[in-house]
N, C-alpha and C positions, 0 to 999 in steps of 0.2 A: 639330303633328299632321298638318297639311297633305301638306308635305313629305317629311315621313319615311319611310321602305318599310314593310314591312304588320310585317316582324317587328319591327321598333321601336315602331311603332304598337298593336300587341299587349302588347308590353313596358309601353307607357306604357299602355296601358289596365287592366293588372294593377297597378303600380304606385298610379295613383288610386284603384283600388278599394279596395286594401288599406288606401292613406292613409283611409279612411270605417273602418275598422274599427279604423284608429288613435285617430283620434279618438274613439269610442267611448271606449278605454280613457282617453282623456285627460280624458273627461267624467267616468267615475264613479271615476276613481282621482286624475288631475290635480285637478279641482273640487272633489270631494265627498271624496277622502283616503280610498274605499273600495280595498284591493289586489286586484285581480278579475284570475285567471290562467285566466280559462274564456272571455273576448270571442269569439274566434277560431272557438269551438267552438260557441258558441251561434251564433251568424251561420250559423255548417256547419248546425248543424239548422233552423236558419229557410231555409236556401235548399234542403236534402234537402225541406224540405214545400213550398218554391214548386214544384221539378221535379217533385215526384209529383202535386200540383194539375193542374199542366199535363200531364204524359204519362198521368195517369192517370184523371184526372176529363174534362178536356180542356175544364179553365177558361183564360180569356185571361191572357195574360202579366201585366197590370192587377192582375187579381183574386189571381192566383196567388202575386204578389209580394207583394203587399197581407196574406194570407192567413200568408204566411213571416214577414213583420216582425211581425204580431201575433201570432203565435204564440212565437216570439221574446221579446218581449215579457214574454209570461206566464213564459216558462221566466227572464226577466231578474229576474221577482217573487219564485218559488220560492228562486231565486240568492241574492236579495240577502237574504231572508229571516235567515242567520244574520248579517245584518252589522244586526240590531238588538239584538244582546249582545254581538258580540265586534267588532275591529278587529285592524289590523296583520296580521299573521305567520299572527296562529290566523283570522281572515279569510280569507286566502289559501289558507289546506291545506283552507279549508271551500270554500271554491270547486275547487280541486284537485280534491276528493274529487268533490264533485256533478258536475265537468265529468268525469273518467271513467266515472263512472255512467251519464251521457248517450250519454257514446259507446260504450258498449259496450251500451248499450240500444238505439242508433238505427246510430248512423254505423258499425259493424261488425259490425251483424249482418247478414248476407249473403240475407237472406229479408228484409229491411225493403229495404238500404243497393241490394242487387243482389251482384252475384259478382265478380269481379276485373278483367272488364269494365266494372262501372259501371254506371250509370243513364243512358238516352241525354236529351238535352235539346232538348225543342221550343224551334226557333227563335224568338227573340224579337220582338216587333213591338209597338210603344208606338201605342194608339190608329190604326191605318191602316198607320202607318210603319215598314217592315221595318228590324230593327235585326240582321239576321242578321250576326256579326263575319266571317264566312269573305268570304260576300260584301260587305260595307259594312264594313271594320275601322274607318275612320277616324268614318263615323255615330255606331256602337257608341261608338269612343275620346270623343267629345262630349258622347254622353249620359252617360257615365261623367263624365266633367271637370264638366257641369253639374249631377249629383247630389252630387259632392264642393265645387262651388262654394256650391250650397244647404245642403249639413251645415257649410261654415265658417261663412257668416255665420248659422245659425242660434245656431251656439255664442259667436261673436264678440257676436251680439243678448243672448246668456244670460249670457255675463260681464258686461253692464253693467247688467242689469239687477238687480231686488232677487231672482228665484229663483238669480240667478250668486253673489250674494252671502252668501244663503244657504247654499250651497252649501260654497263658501270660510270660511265661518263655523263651518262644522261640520267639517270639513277640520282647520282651525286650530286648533279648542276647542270642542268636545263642550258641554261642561260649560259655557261663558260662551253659546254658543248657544244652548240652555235656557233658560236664565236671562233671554234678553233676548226667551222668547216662539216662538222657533222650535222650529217641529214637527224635532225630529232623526229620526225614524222616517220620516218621509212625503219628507222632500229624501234622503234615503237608498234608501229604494224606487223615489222617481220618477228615481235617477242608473241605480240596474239598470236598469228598465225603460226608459229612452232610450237609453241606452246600448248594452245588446242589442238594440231595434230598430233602432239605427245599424249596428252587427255583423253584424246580417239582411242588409240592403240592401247592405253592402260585398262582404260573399260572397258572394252570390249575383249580384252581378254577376261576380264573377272565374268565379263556375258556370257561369254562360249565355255564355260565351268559349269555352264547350268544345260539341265533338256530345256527349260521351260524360262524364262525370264520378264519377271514385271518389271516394265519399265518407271511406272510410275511410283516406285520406291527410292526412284533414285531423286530424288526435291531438290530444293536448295538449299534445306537442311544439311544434307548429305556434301552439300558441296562448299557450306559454310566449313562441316565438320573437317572434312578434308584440307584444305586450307588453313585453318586453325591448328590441325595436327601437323602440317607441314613448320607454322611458323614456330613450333614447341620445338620439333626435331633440331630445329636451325634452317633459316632461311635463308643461309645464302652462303652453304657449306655441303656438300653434294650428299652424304651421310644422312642428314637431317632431315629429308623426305624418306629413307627408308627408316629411322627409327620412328618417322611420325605414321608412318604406313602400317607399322607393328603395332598400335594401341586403335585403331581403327575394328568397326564392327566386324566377325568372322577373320580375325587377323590370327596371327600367333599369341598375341598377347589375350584376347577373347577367347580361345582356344585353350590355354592355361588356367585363365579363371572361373571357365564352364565348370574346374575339375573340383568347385567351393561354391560352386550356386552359378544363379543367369546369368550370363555375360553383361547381357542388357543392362541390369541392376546397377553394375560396380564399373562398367567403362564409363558413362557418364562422369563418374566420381573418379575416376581416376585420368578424365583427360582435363576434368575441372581444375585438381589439384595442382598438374602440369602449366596449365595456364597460367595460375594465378602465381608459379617459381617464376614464369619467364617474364610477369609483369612486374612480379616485384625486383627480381636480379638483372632485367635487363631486356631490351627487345631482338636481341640477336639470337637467342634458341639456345636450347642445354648445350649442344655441340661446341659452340660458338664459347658463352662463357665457361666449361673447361680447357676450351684450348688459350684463352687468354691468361687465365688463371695458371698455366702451364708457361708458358711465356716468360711471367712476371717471376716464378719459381727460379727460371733458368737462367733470369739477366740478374736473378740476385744469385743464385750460385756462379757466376763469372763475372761479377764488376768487379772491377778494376779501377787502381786511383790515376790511371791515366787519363789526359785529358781528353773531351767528347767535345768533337764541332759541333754536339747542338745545344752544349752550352751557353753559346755564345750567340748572337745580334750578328754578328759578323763574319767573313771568311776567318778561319784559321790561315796566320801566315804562313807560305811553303815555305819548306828545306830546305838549304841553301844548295843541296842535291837538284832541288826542283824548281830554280830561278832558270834555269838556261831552259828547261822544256816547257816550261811559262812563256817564253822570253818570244821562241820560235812559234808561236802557237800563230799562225796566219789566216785569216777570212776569207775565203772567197767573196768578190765583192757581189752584192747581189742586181737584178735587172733593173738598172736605175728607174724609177718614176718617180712621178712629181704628183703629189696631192693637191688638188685646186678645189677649192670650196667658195662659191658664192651667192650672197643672198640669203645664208639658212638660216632659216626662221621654225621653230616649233611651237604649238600651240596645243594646250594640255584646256580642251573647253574655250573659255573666255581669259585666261592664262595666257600670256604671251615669255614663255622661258628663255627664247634664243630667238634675237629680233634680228635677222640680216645681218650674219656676220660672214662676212670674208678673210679668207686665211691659204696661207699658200704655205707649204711643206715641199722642201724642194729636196734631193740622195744628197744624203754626205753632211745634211745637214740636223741644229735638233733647233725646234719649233717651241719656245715658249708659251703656256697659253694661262696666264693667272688671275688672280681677283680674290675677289673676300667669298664667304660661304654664299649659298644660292645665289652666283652669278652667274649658273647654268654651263659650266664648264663641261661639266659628266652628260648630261643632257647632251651637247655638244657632241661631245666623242659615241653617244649613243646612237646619233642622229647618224654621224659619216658613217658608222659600220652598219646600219641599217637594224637597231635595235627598237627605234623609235619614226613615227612618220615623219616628214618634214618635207615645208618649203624649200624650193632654190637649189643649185646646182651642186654635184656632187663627181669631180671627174677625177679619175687617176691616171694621169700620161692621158689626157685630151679627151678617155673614155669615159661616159657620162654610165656613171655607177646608182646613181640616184634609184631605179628599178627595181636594184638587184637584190637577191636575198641576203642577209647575211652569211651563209656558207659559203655563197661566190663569192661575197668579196676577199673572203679569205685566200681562195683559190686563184685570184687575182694579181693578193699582195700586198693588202690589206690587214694587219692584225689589230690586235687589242690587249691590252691587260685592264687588272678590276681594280678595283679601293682595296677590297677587304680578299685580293687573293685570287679566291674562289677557284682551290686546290680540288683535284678529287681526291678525298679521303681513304676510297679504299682501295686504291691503287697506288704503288711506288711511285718512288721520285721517278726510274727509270718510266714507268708507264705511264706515267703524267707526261713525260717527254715525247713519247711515242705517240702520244694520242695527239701531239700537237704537230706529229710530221706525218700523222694518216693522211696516206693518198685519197681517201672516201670512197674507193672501188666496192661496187655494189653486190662484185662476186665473190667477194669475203665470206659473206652472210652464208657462201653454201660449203667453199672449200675451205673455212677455218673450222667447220664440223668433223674434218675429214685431214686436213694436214694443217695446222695455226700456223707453223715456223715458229723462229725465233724471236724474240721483243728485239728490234729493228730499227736503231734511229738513226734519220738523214743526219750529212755530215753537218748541216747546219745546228742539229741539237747536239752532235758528239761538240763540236767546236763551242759552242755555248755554254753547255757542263764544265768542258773545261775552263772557259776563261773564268766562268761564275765559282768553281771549285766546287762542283756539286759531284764532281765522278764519285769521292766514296760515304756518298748517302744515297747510291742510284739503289740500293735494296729497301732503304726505310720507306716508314711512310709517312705522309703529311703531319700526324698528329705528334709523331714524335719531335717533329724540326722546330729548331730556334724559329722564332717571329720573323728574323731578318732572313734565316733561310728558308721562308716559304714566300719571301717577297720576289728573292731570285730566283728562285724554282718557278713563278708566275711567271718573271720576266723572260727566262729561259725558255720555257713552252711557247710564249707566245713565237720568239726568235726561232723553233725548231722548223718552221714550215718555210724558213726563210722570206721573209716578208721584203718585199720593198723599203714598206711608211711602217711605222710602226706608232701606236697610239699609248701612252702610257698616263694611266688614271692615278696619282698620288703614289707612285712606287716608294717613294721614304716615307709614309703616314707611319709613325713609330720607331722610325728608327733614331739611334744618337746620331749625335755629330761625327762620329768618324765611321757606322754605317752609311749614315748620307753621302759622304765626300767618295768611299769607297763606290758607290753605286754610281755617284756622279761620274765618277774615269770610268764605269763599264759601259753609262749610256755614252759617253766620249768615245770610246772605243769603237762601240756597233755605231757610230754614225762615221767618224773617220775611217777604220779599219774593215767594216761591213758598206760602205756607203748606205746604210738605210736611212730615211728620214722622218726624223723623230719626232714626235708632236708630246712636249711633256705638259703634262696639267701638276701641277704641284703647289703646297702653302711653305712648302720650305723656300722662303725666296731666297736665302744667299746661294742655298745652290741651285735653285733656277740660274740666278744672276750671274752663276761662275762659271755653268755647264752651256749654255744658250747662246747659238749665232744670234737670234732675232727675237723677241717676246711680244704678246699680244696681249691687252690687259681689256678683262668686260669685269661690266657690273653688271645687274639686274637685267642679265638677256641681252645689254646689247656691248657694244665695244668702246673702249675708253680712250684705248692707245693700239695704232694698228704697226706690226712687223718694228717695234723698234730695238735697236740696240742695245743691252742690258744695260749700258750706260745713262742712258737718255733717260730708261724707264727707272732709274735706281731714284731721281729727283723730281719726275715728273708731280707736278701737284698733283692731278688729279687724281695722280696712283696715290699719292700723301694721301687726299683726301679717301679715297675709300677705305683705305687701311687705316690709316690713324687717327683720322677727323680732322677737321676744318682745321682747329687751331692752328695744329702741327704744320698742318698745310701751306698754311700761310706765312709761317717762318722760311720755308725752302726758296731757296731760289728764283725769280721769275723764271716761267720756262719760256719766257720772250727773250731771253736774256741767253742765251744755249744760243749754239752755234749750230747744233744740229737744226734740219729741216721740219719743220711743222709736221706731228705726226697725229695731231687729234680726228676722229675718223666724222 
């Protein structure tokens, strides 16, 4: 910046600005997986209200700027407003929508905005210090470079911490975010809301570059383009809003190609060309595919023919070095409750999935609950954590849970795992751990900008890793892990928050026979050595049969066989008959003929 002549200096002073409005988008669309095509636009209104502060009230640059980002802000709340129903596509046309409403409400009406002239712009001056760019370009150009310096590392502080996490959690999986206690409405609204006051502060520094400023140039064009050059850069690598910020109109890169004809001309085509590498090589941003590309370079110059646990379906067996700190590994037991569930009944329209069924999960113990396909089992487990409405009682230790959201119930003692996992991918085993022992403190969101800490897991996830043998894969990430070890890695997150009940949806779907038996002695474990009580839903019945105090058998929504002993259920006909059919069924045993007690419900 030193060096440079004032037009280059200007060049790059636009340039960083705009990188701050990149980032923006890389916060609430890279982080949080909201598609937001209005950044650009809202920044425009937040720096129209610093310049009319200042020309027209004839508050200090301070207050004025101050004044633009929060206001910004709030237009960031309204914004995000519809991205607490919808996402993707229909997210974006909702943002679309709102951001031309804004500008034709503000930035081009010519009685707010000004005439074709513009708004002129009082000079700027930070506390004493004249930041005027005509005369000081290069000051200006600093204090730009050290507002963009402070938006990195505040987001850099935000990925590592537990709101970054967050973040990326709901990004990833909606739905297993929830589930593990995260607010998804509130890291959703606080990405608009930072994010548009990052968008304030960006443009209105590229405002205050000018005497004179039309606002109605800045469209939604302009804030399409901005966006788009963000997801070139890399979207969700902190770099990649400043290279996307460099091929932007008046940038460094426009500034270079002025010196061969119009900028205008040839930036078009050249951010065309960018698009269309990141659609054919990948939607993660140039950034992004050379660093992976670098990656792959580097595990082939270091493999090795020794062997890898993610070879495998299964734990690697320990060393016989490592059978005695195995051996010692102890649980804290956790705050025993009892799950009581009666009467639940859901109803999808005229659909009746889950007709009245009662089931009791009591600490210490594990809870069968099986049947053939669509006998509403997942339905079931969807209903007690509150994923799904439903009829009839829902209590844990006497407290009628049935209200409550699914966050709370987690916070309660409540967990859940999925069918299919439902790992966040772009977070480590470690920080998948983490995110399942977040406390949800809502003061994260200001001092993980400011100090993140360390990645931080309760003793109930360090103690989980261990028994599961996940400790040295806590740096990988999901995509790299064997099948079976993304099964324990679910099961483990859910165990980090320390649960009471624990709910497990098909945890052996895929795995062999000696993965299954293996997983069978961990739920044995966490239900004798954790006292938690375990509600398994599974189609592997021998190890239902082998692992289970008590089983519960439905068919079609409703209950076949209520709480009985794997024994009883290993002969009962009508459990033949759903699984096998009739014939078979009727070869078994009379179950009049059992000595056990009549269990048909």
């Amino acid at each position: 910046i030193l060096v440079l002549s004032d037009g280059w200096v200007t060049a790059m002073s636009v340039t960083l600005a705009n990188a701050v409005v990149g980032l923006s988008v890389l916060l609430v669309t890279g982080y949080a997986g909201q598609l937001s095509l209005a950044q650009y636009l809202i920044g425009a209104i937040g720096a129209f209200i610093a310049v009319k502060l200042m020309d027209a009230l004839g508050l200090p640059f301070e207050l004025s700027f101050l004044g633009g980002v929060v206001s910004a802000m709030i237009i960031g709340a309204v914004l995000g407003a519809p991205a607490l129903r919808t996402r993707g596509v229909n997210l974006a046309v909702s943002t679309l929508g709102i951001a031309i409403s804004l500008y034709a409400l503000f930035l081009a009406n010519t009685q707010l905005a000004g005439s074709t002239d513009g708004l002129p712009v009082t000079t700027p001056s930070l506390f004493g210090l004249d930041l005027d760019p005509g005369e000081h370009p290069r000051r200006y150009a600093i204090a730009v470079l050290a507002v963009l310096l402070v938006t990195l590392l505040a987001l850099a502080n935000l990925r590592r911490g537990r709101a970054g996490r967050r973040l990326l959690a709901v990004r990833s999986n909606e739905r297993a975010a929830l589930a593990l206690g995260i607010d998804v409405y509130v890291a959703k609204l606080y990405a608009f809301m930072v994010a548009a006051g990052m968008a304030a502060v960006g443009v209105s520094l590229v405002a205050f570059l000018n005497e004179r400023v039309v606002f109605s140039r800045f469209d939604v064009f302009t804030s399409i383009t901005a966006t788009t050059s963000t997801v070139v850069g890399g979207i969700g690598m902190l770099i990649g809003p400043i290279i996307g910020a460099a091929v932007l109109p008046n940038s460094i890169v426009s500034k270079f190609i002025t010196q061969w004809g119009a900028a205008d001309t040839y930036l078009p085509l050249v951010g065309a060309i960018l698009v269309l590498l990141v659609l054919i090589t990948g939607a993660d941003g140039l950034v992004e595919q050379n660093r992976q590309m670098l990656v792959k370079l580097r595990h082939r110059q270091h493999r090795t023919p020794t062997t890898d646990v993610r070879d495998t379906g299964t734990r690697p067996e320990p060393d016989t070095a490592e059978e005695p700190r195995r051996a010692a590994v102890v649980a804290e037991p956790v705050p025993p409750r009892t799950l009581e569930v009666k009467g639940l009944t859901v109803r999808f329209g005229g659909v009746v999935a889950v007709d009245g069924i009662d089931l009791t999960v009591r600490p210490g113990t594990v809870h069968g609950l099986i049947g053939p396909n669509g006998a509403g089992k997942t339905t079931f487990i969807d209903a007690v954590t509150g994923f799904v409405a439903a009829e009839g009682a829902v209590a844990l230790d006497g407290e009628d849970i049935r209200r409550v959201g699914s966050g709370r119930r987690v916070r309660k003692g409540l967990a859940r795992s999925f069918q299919s996992g439902e790992l966040f991918e772009d977070l480590t085993v470690r920080e998948n751990l983490a995110v399942g022992c977040d406390d949800g403190a809502l003061r994260r969101y200001l001092t993980d900008l400011v100090r993140p800490g360390p990645v931080a897991l309760s003793p109930a996830a360090v103690l989980a890793a261990r028994e599961f043998g996940l400790e040295p894969l806590y740096d990988e990430r999901p995509d790299s892990l064997s099948f079976g070890h993304r099964r324990l890695v679910s099961i483990a997150r859910a165990v980090a928050s320390a649960p009471s009940v624990l709910l497990l949806d098909e945890p052996a779907a895929g795995l062999d026979e000696q993965g299954a038996g293996e997983l069978a002695h961990l739920i044995r474990r966490l239900a004798e050595g954790w006292s938690i009580g375990v509600l398994l839903v599974e189609h592997n019945l021998d190890m239902v049969l082998s692992v289970c105090d008590e089983i519960t058998v439905m068919a079609e929504g409703r209950r076949l066989v209520a709480a009985a002993p794997p024994a009883v259920v290993r002969t009962h006909p009508d459990v033949l008959r759903a699984y096998v059919g009739e014939s078979q069924a009727s070869e078994a045993e009379p179950y009049a003929d059992s000595e056990e007690q009549p269990l048909m419900s």
